[in-house]
N, C-alpha and C positions, 0 to 999 in steps of 0.2 A: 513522236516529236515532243515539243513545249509547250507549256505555258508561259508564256513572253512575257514582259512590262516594257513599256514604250518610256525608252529614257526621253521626255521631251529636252532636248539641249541645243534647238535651234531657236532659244531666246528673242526679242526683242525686249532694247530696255521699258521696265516698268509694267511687261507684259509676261505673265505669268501661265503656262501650262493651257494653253489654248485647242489645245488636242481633242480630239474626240475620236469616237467612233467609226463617225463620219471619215476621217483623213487619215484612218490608220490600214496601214498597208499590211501586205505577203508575199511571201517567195515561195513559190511552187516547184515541182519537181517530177515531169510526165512519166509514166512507166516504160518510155523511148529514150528516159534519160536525157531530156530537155527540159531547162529553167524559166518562167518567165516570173512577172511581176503581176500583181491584184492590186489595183493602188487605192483603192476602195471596198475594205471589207465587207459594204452595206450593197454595193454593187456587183458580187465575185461575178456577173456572165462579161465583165471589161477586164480584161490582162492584156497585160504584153505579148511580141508573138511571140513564142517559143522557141530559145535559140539551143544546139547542139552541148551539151559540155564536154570540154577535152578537157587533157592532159592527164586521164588517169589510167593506171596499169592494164596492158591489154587481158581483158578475161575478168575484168573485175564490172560488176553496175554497182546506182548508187542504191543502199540500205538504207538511208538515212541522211536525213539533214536537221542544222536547227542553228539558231542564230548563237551566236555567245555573249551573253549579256556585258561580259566585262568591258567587248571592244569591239562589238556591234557588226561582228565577222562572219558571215555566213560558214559552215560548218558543212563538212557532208564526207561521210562513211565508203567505201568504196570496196564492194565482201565479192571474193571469187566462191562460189558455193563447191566447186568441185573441188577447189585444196582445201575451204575452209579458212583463208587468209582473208585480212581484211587492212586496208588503209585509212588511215586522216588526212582530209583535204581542207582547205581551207579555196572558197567561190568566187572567185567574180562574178558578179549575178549579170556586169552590163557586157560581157564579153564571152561567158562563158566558159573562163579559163579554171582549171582545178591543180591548186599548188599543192603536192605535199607535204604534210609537218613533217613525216620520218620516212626517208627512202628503202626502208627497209619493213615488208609488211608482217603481222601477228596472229598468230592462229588465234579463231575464235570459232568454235563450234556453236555454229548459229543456224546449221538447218539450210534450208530452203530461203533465196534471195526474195520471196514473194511476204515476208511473216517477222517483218527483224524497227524492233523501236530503236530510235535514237533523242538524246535528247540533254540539253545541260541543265545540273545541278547548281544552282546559282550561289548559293552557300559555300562549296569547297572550289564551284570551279572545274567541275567535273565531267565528263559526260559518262552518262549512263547506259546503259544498249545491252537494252532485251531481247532475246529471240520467243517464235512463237513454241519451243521446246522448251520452253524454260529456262534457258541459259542467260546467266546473268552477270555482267561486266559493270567494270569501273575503269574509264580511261582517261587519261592523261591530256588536254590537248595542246599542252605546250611541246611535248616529245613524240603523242602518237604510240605510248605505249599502255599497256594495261596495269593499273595503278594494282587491282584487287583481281578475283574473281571472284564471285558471292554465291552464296547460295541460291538453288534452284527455284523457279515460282511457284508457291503451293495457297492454295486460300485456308483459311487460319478453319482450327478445330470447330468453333462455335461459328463458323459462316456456314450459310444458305447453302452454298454452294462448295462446302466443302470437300466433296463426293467426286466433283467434279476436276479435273485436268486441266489448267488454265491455258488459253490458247491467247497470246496479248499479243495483237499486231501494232498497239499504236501506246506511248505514256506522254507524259507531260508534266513537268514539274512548277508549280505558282510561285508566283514572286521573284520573276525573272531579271531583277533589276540589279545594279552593281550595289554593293554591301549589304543584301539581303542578310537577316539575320534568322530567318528561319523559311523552311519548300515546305510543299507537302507536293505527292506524287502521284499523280490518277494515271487509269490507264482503264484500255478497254479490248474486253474479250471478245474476238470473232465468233466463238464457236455459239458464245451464252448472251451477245448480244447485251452485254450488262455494263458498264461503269462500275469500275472497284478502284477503291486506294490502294496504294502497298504502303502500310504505316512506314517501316521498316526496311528501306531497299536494298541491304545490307543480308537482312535476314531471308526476303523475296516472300512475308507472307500479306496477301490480297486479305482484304473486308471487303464485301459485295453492298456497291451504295444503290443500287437499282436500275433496272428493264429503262432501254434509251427507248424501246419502239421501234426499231428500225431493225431488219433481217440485211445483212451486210452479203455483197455477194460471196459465195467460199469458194468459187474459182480461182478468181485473183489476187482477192485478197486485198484492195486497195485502198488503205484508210489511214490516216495519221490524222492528229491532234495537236492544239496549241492554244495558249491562252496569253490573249490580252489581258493586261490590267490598268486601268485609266491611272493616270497618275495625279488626276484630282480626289476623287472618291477612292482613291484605289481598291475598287471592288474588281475582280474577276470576271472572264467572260471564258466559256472554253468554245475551242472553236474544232468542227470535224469535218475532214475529206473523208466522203465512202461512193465508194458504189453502190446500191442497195438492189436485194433481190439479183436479175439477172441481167441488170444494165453495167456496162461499161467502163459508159461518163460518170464522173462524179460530182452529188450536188456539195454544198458545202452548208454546213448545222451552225446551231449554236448548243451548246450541252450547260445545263442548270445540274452544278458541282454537287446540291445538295440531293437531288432526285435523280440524276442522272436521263432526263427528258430530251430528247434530240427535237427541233424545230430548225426545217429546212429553211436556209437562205435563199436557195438560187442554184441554177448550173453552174457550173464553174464552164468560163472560157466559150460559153456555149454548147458545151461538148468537149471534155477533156479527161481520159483514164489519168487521175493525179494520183502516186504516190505518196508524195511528203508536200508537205507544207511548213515556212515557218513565217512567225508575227517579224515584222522589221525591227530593229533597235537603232536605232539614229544615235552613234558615238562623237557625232562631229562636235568640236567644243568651241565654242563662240570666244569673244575676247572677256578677257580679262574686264571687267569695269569696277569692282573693290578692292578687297584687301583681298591676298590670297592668306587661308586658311589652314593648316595642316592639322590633322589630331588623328588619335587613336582611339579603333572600333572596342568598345568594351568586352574585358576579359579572353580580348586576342589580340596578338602582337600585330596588325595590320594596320599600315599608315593612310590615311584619305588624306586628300585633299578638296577645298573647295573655296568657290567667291564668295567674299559677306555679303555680295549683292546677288546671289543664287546659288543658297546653300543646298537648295535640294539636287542642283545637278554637282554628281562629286566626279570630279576631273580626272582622279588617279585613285589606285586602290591597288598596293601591292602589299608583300608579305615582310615581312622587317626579318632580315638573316643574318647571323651573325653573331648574336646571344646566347650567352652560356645557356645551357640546356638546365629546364626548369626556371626560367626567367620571365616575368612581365614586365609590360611594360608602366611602371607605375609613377613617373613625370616626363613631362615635355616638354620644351621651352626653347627659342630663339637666342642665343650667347649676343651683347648687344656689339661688343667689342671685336668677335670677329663672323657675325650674320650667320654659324655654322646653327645647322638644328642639334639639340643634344636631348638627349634622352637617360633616366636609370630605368635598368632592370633590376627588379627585385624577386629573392626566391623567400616569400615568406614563412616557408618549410623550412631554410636552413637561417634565417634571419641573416642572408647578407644581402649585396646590393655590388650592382658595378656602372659607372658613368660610360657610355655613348656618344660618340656623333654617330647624325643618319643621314648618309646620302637618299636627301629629299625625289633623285630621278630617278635611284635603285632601289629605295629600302635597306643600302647595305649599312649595317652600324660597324662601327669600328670603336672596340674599346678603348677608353682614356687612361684606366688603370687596369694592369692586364692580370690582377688577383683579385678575386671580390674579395671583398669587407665586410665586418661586419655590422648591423645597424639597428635600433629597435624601433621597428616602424610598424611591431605586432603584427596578427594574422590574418592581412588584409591587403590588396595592394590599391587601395584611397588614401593617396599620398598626395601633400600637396607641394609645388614644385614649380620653383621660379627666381627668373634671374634677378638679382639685382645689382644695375646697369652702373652705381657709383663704385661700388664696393668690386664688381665685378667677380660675385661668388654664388653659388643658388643656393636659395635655402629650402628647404624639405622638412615641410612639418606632417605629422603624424595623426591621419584624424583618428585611430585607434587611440594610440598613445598618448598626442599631445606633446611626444617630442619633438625638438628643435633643432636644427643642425645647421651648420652655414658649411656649405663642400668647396671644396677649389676645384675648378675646371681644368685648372690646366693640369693637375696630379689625380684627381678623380677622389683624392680623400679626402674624410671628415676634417675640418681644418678647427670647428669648434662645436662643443655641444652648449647651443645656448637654455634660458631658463624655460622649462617646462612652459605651453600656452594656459592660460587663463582669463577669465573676465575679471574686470578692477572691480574693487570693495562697491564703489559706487556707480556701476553700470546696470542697467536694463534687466543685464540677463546673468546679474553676481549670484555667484554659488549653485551655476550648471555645468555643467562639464561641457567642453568644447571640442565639437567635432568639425575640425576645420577640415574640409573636404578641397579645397580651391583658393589659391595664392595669386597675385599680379603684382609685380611693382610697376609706379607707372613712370614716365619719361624715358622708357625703354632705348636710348640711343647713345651709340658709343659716348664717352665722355661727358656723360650727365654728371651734375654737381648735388642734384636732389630727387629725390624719389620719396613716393608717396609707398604701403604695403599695404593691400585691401585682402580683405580671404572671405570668403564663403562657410558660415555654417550651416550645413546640411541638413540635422536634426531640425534646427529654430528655422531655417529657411531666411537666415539674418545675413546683413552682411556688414564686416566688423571692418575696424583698422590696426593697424598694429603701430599703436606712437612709436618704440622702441621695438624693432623685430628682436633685437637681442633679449631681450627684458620679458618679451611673452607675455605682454600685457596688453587684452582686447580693447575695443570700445566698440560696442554697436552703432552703428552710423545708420540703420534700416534693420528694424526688428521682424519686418513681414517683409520680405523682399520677392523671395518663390517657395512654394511647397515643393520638394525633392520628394520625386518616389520612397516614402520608405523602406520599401523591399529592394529598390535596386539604387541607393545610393550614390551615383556618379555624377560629379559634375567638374565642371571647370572653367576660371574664367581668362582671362588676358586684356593687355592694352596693345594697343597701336597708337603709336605715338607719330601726328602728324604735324610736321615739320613748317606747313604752307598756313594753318591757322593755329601753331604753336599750343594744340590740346590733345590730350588723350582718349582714346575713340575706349570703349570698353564693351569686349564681348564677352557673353556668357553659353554657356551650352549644357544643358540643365534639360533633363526629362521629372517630368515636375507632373504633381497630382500620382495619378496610376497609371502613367505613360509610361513602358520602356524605352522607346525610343527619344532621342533628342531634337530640341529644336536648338535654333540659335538666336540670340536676343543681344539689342545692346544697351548697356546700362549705363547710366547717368549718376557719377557719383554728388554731383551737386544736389542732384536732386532725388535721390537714392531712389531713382526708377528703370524699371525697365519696359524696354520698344521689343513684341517680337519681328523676330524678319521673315522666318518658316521653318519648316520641317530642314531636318540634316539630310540630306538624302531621299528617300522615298521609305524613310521607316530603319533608322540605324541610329543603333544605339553606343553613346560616344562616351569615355572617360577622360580624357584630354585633347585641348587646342592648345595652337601655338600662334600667331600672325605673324606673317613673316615681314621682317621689314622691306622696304620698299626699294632700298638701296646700303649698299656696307658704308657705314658711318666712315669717315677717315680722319686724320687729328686734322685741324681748319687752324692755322697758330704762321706767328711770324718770327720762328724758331731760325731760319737762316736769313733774317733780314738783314746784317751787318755784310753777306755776299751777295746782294744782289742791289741794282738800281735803283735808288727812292723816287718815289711821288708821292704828291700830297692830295686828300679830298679836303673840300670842304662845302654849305655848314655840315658840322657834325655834330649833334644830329643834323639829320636833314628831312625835308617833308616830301618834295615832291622832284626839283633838280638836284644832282652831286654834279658838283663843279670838280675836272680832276685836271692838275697840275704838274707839268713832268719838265723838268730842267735839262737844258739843253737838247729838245723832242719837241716835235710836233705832236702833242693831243688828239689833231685831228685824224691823223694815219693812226689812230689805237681801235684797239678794242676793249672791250671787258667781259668777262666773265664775275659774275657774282653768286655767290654761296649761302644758304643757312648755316646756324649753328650746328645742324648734323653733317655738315658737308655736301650737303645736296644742291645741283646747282642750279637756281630758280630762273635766272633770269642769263644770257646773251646778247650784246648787242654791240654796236659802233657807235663809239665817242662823234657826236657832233658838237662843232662850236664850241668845243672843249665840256662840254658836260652831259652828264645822262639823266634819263627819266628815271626815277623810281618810284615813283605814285601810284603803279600797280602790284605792290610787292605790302605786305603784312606788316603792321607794326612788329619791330623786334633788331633784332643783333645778327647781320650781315658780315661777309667776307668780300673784298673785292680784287681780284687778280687782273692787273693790267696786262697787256700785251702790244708792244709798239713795236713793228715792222719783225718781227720774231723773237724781242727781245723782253723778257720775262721778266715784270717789276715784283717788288715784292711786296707783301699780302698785305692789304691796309681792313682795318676794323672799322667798321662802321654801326650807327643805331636809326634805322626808321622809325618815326615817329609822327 
């Protein structure tokens, strides 16, 4: 089976990963091929009863089971030992039922239905499935087909036990969480009673980590493995169903990764022959209460998503397709003018580069310019990349290079190469070279008049401003701002620009000191500081965010006011009532709708006594669209004050 990680993603706000030990569950799976539930690890003799599984091919039990960390989908294997065929099923664990991924099943010489691992690779997405003959697969589970076959299980030349025949009824792979960026794979021999790694599962060769203690029965064969990992300390726990000696039931362990030491639990069920077992993963995703998030997982083309207010749980995680072949993904960025995500690929092998959008629900990109170009952005792809919202062009600077570019979106080419980046004669940090790793401009919303350009340098851990982005001229604004991994340089930051208290929110996503992984922070350019918020993820390492705005800006203007019906507000400004004035109309029968500068509409309500409240609405520059008995006045401007 697995090694799980417990996505905690049933939140409360301002309550963080509350999970424990204690409250973490299992799915089981009897050698009668009946499922129940352990809703208490620290208690296995309490499950659920045991209910029947259908819906799978007649002649076929299950081989295996295991959760799938991407989407918290119970899994389970379904091997006729007499043809040698095997299925993918996807569980209902509260009914029973066993769907299909592919109606059509694949030979897998796996032996004897009593001796066969299953289990996902949390990193590709994979599942894995051992037999105890050594036969070694790679399968698919979106298709239910076999991705690889690998090589045979042999234990490596300089093992203890390399003499020996490997006989593995059970594996498990750590770090079972969505955007894992690195497994490692245990597993354990019937015959030798031992806990071994397979560095290499590819390869199929064992390292023997040491004697669990326990004589497993060789009748039945009954044993599978899985591992929790807390999601606060995220340390490890492996967890083992066996029978042991010449019993039946199975108790359930706990296995210390490093010694390979078995400590019994408990009976499971009171008395239960369990074949498989797997840890729960809870994919349920609570609501929305930040910004939503987007970026990409470092030095792979995969899009996450997640909330600024729980960045560790990530919502979405697919593969971005669609990109020329040999392409990263080397900027990201939110287009403010029409809210699409846009992305380049760069092959720093052939120095060109091509603009994207990314269908944020697919991952599919669709190129803008359908011939790459070429760009000098050197051999690297720490590019930095960001709209700006007046101009409505991105610019992409080079933190190899230091070149400058301003691209048009809506043709995907270079529209201008501006001057090489630099610090001024009389800055902080004059006569260093600058490695601008990370771009934002801020007021990111259609129809902006001004924007600010902040960037990150990586090296100095500074963060500068760009007076002139054309001009390429720095200014340090925060000389110490984070230490950036120096061996793995990625970072990146962005604004949200919110509409309701007219400021710009600024994230950053920066694995800082000797972290490879990210966290996310948000930074205060007034006061050139930064707030962390948490980890990305459960340990994923990021090269670009994007925030996605909140709504598609639209033009707010009184461009067709000469066709349509006047009224009038007044005072204007106003503080607390708008008196509104409509000629030949009753006021009374109105309503109104009123807008921000972005288009966003803040407020709703009915004209009384001819006037409305606005004393709960921000100081600033409003829209207000009448409406009298269905008849559409036209757009008056307004200023709270």
């Amino acid at each position: 089976m697995k090694l799980k990680l417990q996505s905690l993603l049933a939140l409360t706000a301002g309550v963080l990963f509350t999970q424990n030990i204690n409250a973490q569950s299992l799915v089981g799976i009897t050698q009668d091929d009946k499922v129940f539930t352990m809703a208490n690890i620290a208690a296995p003799g309490l499950i659920s009863t045991p209910i029947t599984v259908t819906g799978m091919t007649a002649g076929q039990t299950i081989a295996g089971a295991d959760v799938r960390p991407l989407t918290g989908e119970l899994y389970i294997m379904g091997y006729d030992a007499l043809s040698n065929t095997a299925q993918i099923y996807s569980l209902n664990t509260a009914t029973g039922v066993a769907a299909a991924i592919s109606s059509t099943p694949m030979s897998l010489g796996l032996g004897a239905t009593d001796a066969i691992s299953f289990d996902f690779d949390p990193t590709m997405d994979r599942i894995r499935v051992v037999g105890a003959n050594g036969k070694n697969y790679n399968i698919n589970p979106v298709n239910g087909a076999i991705v690889s076959t690998d090589a045979d299980l042999s234990f490596g030349l300089a093992d203890v036990n390399h003499l020996a025949t490997p006989s593995i009824g059970a594996i498990a792979y750590t770090n079972s969480y969505v955007g894992a960026g690195t497994t490692a794979l245990y597993s354990y021999d019937m015959a030798l009673n031992v806990l071994a790694a397979i560095d290499s599962p590819a390869t199929g060769v064992l390292h023997t980590i040491g004697n669990t203690g326990l004589m497993v029965n060789t009748v039945t064969h009954s044993i599978d493995m899985d591992v929790y990992v807390d999601p606060v300390t995220l340390n490890s726990t492996a967890y083992l169903a066996a029978n042991t000696n010449a019993d039946l039931n199975d108790n359930l362990y706990s296995i210390d990764l490093n010694t390979g030491i078995a400590t019994s639990l408990g009976l499971i069920g009171g008395g239960l022959d369990v074949k498989n077992i797997a840890i729960t993963i809870n994919r349920a995703l609570p609501a929305v209460t930040g910004k939503m998030i987007f970026g990409v997982q470092n030095k792979t083309n995969t899009l996450v998503s997640f909330d600024s207010d729980n960045p560790r749980l990530l919502r979405t995680y697919m593969p971005v397709t669609g990109m020329a072949s040999g392409q990263m993904i080397a900027g990201l960025d939110f287009r403010p003018s029409d809210g699409k995500l846009y992305a380049m690929g760069y092959d720093y092998l052939s120095g060109q580069y091509q603009l994207y959008t990314i269908n944020t629900a697919t991952g599919t990109a669709t190129a803008v310019n359908s011939t790459a170009a070429a760009i000098n952005l050197g051999m690297s792809n720490n590019v930095a990349f960001d709209f700006d919202p007046v101009a409505d062009k991105v610019r992409v600077i080079s933190r190899e290079t230091g070149m400058n570019y301003r691209i048009n979106p809506t043709s995907g080419a270079i529209e201008m190469t501006d001057t090489a980046i630099v610090y001024g004669t009389s800055d902080v940090n004059a006569g260093k070279t600058p490695h601008i790793g990370a771009i934002a401009y801020t007021n990111s919303y259609n129809h902006a008049t001004v924007t600010e350009l902040y960037a990150l340098d990586d090296s100095l851990g500074s963060m500068v401003k760009l007076g002139s982005p054309n001009g390429g001229m720095l200014t340090t604004t925060a000389a110490s701002l984070v230490m950036v991994n120096a061996t793995d340089m990625s970072s990146d930051i962005d604004f949200f620009y919110d509409s309701t208290s007219m400021n710009n929110v600024g994230y950053i996503a920066v694995n800082s000191m000797t972290s490879l992984n990210d966290k996310l922070y948000t930074v205060n350019t007034n006061s050139s500081s930064m707030s962390l918020v948490s980890d990305i993820g459960l340990g994923v390492s990021m090269s670009d965010i994007a925030v996605q705005p909140q709504y598609k800006n639209a033009v707010v203007g009184i461009a067709s006011i000469e066709n349509k019906p006047q009224f009038t507000v007044y005072p204007n400004p106003a503080t607390n009532d708008l008196y509104i004035n409509v000629t030949g109309a009753n006021a009374d029968k109105a309503y109104v709708s009123i807008a921000d500068i972005t288009g966003r509409v803040v407020k709703n309500t009915i004209v009384l006594q001819g006037r409305v409240s606005i004393s709960d609405l921000q100081n600033g520059i409003y829209f207000v669209r009448l409406n009298v008995n269905g008849t559409v006045y036209a757009t008056q401007k307004i200023v709270k004050q």
